[in-house]
N, C-alpha and C positions, 0 to 999 in steps of 0.2 A: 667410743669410736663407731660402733657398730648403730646407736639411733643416728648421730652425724651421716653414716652412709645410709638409713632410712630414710630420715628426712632430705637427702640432696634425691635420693630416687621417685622417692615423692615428688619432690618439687620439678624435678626433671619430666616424669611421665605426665603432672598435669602440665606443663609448659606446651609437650607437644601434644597432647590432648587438645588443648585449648588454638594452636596454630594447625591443625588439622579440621578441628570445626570451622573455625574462623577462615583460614582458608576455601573449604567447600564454599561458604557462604558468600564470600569475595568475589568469587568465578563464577557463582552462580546466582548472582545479585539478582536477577530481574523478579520485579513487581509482578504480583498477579493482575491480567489483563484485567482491564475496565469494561465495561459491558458500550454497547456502539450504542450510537443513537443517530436518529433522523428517520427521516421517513420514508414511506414504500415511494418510489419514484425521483426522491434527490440523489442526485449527483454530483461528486464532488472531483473537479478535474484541477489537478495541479499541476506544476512545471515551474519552470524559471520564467519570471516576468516577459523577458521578450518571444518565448515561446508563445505563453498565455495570448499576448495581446497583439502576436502575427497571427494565429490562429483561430484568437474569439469568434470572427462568421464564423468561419469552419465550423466550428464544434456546435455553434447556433442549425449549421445548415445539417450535421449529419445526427442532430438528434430532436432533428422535428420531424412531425410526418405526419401525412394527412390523415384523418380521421372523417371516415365516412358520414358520418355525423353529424359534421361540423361543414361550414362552407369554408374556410379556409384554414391555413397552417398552426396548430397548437402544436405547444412544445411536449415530447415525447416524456423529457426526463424534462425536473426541474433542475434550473444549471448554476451551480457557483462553482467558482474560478478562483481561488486564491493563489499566490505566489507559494514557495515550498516554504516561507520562514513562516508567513498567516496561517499557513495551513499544521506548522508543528506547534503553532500556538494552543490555536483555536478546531482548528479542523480534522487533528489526530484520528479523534474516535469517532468519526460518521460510518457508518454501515455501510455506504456504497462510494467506492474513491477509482477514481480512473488516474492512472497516474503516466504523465508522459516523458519517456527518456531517451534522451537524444546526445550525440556525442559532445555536445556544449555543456550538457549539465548536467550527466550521471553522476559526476564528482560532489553534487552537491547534496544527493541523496543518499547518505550515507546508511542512516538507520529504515530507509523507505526498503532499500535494495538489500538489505545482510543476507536476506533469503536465499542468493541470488550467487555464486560463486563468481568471481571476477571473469575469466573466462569466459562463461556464457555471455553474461553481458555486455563484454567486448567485440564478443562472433552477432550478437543480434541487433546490436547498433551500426555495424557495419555494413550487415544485410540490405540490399535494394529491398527485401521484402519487410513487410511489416511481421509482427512476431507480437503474439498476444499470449499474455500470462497471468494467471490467476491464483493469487493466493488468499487464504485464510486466517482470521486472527492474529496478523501482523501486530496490530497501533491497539487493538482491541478487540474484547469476542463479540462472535456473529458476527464480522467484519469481513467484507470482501474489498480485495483492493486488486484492479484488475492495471496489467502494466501493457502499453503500446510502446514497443522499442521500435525505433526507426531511424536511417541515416541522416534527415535532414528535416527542417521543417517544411521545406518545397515536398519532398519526398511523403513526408505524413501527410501535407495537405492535398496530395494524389489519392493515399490509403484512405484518408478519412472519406473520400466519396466513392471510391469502388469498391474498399472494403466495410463499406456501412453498416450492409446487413449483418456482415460475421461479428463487426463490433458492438453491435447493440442486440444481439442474440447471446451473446456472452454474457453481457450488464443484463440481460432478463434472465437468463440462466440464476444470476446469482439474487437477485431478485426474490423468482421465483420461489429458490432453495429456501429463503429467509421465511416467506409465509408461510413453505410448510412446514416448517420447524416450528413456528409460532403456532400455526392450528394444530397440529399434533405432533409435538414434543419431540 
């Protein structure tokens, strides 16, 4: 009687031994981040299609800018546009990601936003103001994905010309931080 109640206490504590590993590991599934890629100057701006492609001048016009240098307009940042599904395909892990959310298609960005408590993101879509946010190692490391929330796409295609500078002072910000990490560690 007494190995019978050994072995059921065995076999009992590995059971939960093994549903408390395995547990942790369930809840705390996520991969280790992948390292970003692209290069110093790409930009990679997403959104929902008809966002994308109401707004492509726009995003043409507020990230050119004249260059003394030059006689006419070069592009500031180099620009790809993918839709949110090209972009979880293929464009995850680029180093520099502008990401636009507007109350048409926050729902659509589910794993873009988790950073992001539901709350906030409903008080800054709402806002007449534009609302710039920056995070790190989201989709991947060394990664900046910086978010423009705003109520409307009439509304962002205001921000994006009066708030130009703030937004692409931000994209150099992150930029910037990236080089000196690369030149000294």
């Amino acid at each position: 009687m007494f190995k019978s109640n050994y072995q059921l206490f065995f076999t009992l504590t590995l059971f939960i031994s093994l549903l408390v590993f395995t547990g942790c590991n369930l809840f705390n599934k996520k991969e280790p981040l992948t390292e970003s890629v692209g290069k110093a100057g790409n930009l990679v701006i997403t959104s929902d299609t008809n966002t994308l492609s109401t707004l492509r001048s726009d995003f043409d016009s507020a990230f050119k800018t004249p260059l003394l240098s030059l006689p006419s307009v070069v592009p500031f940042f180099e620009l790809n546009t993918p839709d949110l599904e090209t972009f979880s395909k293929f464009f995850y892990n680029q180093r520099n990601v502008l990401v636009i959310v507007l109350p048409e298609n926050f729902k659509q960005m589910d794993e873009l936003l988790e950073t992001f408590s539901s709350d906030s993101i409903s008080q800054w879509i709402k806002s007449t103001e534009l609302t710039i946010r920056v995070k790190e190692n989201v989709l991947a490391k060394h990664q900046h994905i910086t978010y423009l929330f705003c109520s409307s796409s009439q509304n962002l295609k205001l921000k994006l010309a009066s708030d130009r500078e703030r937004i692409v002072n931000t994209l150099l910000q992150a930029e910037l931080k990236d080089e000196y990490i690369k030149l000294y560690g």
